[in-house]
C-alpha positions as CSV (number, residue, x, y, z in Angstrom):
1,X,40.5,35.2,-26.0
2,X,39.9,32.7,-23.4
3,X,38.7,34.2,-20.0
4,X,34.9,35.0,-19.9
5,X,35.9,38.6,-19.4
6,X,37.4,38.8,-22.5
7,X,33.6,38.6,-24.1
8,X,31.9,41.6,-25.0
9,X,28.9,42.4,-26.1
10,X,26.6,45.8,-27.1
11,X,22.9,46.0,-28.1
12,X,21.9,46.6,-32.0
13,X,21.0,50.2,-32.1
14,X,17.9,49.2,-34.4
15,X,15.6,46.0,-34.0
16,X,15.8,44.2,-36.9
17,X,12.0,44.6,-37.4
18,X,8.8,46.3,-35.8
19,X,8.1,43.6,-33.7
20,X,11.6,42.5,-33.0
21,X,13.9,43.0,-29.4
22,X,17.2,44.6,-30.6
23,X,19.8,41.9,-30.4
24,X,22.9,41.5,-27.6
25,X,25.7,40.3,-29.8
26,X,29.3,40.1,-29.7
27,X,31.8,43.0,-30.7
28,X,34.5,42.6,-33.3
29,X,36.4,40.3,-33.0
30,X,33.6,37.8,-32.1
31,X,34.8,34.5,-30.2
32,X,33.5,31.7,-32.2
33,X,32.8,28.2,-31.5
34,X,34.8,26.1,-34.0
35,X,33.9,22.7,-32.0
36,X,30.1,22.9,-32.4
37,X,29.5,21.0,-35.3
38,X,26.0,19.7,-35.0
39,X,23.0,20.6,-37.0
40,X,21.2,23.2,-35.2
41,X,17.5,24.2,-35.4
42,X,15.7,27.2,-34.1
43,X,12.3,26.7,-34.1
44,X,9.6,29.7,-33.1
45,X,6.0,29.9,-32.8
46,X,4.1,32.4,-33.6
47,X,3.0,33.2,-30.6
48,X,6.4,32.9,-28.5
49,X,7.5,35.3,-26.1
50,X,10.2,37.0,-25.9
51,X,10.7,37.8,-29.9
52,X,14.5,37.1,-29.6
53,X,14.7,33.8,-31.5
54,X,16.3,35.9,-34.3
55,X,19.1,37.1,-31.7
56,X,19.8,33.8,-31.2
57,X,20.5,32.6,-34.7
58,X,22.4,36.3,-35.5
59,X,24.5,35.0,-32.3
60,X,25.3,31.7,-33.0
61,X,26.2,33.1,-36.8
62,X,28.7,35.6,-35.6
63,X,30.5,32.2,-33.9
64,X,30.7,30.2,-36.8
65,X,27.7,28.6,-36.4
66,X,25.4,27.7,-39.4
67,X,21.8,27.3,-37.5
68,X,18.5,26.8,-39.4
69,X,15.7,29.7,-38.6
70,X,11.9,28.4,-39.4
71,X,9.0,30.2,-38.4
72,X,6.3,28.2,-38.0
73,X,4.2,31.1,-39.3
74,X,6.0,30.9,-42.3
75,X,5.1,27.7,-43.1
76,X,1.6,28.0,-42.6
77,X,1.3,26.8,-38.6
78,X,-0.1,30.0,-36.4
79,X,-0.7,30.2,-32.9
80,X,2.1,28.4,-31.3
81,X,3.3,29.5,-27.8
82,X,7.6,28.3,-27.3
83,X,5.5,25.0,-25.7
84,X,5.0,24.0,-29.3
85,X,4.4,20.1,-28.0
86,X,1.8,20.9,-26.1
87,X,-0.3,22.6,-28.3
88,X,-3.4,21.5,-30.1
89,X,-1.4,20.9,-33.7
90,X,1.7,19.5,-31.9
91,X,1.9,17.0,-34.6
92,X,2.4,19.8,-37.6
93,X,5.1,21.5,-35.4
94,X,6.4,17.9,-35.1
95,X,6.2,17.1,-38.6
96,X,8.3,20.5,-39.6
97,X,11.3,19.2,-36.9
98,X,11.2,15.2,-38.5
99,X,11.6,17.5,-42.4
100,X,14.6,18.8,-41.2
101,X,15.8,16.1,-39.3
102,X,15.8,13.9,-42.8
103,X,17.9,16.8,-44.1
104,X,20.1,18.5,-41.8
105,X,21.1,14.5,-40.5
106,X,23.0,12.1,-42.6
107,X,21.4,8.4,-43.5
108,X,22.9,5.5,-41.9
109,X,22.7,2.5,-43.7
């Protein structure tokens, strides 16, 4: 598979929760991206709209992609819009991305 029209794709017939879009993702055999090496974050607010972050990751897994998920919810930061710098406690949202920074990137010496 090379050409663009040799990608296709089919909605989830379930969301993968209550609040959840159902996912676009690729049919079998799923083109994958072997070059895209790079640590990868995907980073939602609480607040962000359109819920899809998750089709995103499930996406970028089915190429061969190992992305990091983190809900700022989940780690105790609520309220955040997808502007996550410009909100009140930019500098929590900040300090979560500079964590997995120090982890996801290797020291250089």
């Amino acid at each position: 598979m090379s050409a663009p029209s040799d990608l296709h794709i089919a909605q989830q017939d379930k969301a993968d929760g209550p609040d959840l879009v159902r996912c676009w993702l690729q049919k079998d055999p799923p083109r994958q991206l072997p070059n895209l090496k790079m640590p990868i974050l995907v980073l939602s607010g609480e607040a962000s709209y359109p819920p899809y972050d998750h089709c995103t990751v499930k996406y970028l897994q089915q190429a061969g992609v190992k992305p990091t998920f983190i809900r700022l919810a989940d780690r105790g930061i609520h309220g955040n819009s997808h502007v996550l710098m410009l909100e009140k406690n930019n500098k929590d949202s900040a300090a979560v991305i500079a964590q997995w920074l120090d982890q996801a990137l290797p020291a250089r010496e």
